[in-house]
SENU-659980 format. One record per residue (C-alpha): residue in one letter; y negated, x, z negated. Coordinates in pm, 1 decimal, m for minus. Last residue first. Example, Ala and Ser with C-alpha at 12.3 -4.5 7.8 and 13.67 -1.06 7.14 Angstrom:
+------+----------+----------+----------+
| type |       py |       px |       pz |
+------+----------+----------+----------+
|    S |    106.0 |   1367.0 |   m714.0 |
|    A |    450.0 |   1230.0 |   m780.0 |
+------+----------+----------+----------+
This chain:
+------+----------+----------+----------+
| type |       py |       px |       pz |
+------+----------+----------+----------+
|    X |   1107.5 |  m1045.7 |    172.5 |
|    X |    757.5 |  m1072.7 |    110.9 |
|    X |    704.9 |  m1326.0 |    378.3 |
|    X |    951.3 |  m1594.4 |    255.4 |
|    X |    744.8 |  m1546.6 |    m75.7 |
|    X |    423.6 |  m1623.9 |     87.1 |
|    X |    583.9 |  m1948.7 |    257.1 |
|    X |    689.0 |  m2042.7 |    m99.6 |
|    X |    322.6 |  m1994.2 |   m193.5 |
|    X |    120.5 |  m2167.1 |     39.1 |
|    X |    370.5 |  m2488.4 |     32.3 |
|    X |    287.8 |  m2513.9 |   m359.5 |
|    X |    m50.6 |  m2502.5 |   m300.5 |
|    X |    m91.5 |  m2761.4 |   m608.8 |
|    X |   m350.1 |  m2987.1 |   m396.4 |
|    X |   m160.8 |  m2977.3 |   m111.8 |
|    X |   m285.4 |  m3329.1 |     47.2 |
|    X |    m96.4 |  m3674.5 |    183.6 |
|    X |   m201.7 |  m3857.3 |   m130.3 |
|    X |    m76.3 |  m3580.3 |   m329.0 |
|    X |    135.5 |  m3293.1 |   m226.5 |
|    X |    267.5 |  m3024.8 |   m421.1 |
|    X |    578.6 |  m3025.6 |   m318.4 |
|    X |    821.1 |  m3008.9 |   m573.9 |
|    X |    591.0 |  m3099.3 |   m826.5 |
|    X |    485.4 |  m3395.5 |   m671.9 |
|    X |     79.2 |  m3483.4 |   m822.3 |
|    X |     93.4 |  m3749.7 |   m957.7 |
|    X |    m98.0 |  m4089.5 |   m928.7 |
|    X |    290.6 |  m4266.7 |   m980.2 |
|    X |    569.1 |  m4077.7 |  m1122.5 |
|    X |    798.9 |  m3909.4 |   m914.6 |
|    X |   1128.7 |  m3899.7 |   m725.5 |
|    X |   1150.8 |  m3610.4 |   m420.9 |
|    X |   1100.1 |  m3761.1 |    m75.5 |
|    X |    986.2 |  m3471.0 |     36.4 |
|    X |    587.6 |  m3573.6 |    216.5 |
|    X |    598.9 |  m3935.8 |    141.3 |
|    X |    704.8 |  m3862.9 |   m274.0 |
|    X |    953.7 |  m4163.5 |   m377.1 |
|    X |    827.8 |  m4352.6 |   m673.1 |
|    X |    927.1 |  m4365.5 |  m1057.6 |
|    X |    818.0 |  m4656.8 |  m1269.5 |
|    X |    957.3 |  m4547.2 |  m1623.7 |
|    X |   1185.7 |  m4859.1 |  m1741.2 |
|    X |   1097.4 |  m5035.7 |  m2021.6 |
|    X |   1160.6 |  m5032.4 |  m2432.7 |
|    X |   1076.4 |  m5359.1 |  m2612.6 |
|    X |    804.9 |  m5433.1 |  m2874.8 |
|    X |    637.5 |  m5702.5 |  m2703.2 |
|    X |    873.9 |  m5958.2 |  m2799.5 |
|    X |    887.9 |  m5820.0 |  m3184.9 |
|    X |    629.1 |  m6091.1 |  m3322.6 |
|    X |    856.7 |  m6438.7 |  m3146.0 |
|    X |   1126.1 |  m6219.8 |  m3365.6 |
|    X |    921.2 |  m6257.4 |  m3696.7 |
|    X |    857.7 |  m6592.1 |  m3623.5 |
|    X |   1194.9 |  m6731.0 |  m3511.8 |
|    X |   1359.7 |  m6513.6 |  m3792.4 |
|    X |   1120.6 |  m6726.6 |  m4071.4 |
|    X |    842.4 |  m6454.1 |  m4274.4 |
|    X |    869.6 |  m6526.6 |  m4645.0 |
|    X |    565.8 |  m6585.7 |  m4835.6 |
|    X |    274.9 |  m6477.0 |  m4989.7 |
|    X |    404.8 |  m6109.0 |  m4846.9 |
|    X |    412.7 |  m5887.4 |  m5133.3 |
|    X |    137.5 |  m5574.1 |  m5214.2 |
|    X |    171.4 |  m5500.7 |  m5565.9 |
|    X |    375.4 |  m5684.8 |  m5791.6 |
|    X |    284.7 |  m5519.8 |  m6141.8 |
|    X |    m77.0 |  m5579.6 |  m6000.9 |
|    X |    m56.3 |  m5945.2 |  m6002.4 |
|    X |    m27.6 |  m5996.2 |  m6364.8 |
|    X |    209.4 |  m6320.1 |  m6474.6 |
|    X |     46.4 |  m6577.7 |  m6674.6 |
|    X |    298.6 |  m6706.1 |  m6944.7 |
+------+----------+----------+----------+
């Protein structure tokens, strides 16, 4: 009796062991966001970016954040 391959479908040849399968899933593990202090407020954020509570980067306004809230205090 010759059994056809295509009732089967697509099978694994043969069984993957729990050593090899797991040895597989080491990479696939949640981490940590890296989170930094901002120099200028000392607010938490993400590294490269921009604060958005300041709107300093690298020691510069680049969101003119500081403009604006001193604009407001002006208005009133």
């Amino acid at each position: 009796m010759r059994l056809d391959i295509q009732l089967f479908g697509a099978l694994p040849a043969r069984r993957i062991s729990k050593t090899r399968k797991r040895l597989r899933r080491t990479h696939l593990k949640k981490e940590a966001p890296t989170i930094t202090t901002c120099p200028n407020c000392n607010s938490p954020i993400a590294p490269h970016r921009a604060c958005t509570n300041c709107g300093y980067y690298k020691g510069k306004d680049v969101l003119g954040k500081e403009e604006k809230s001193e604009e407001k205090k002006e208005n009133k």
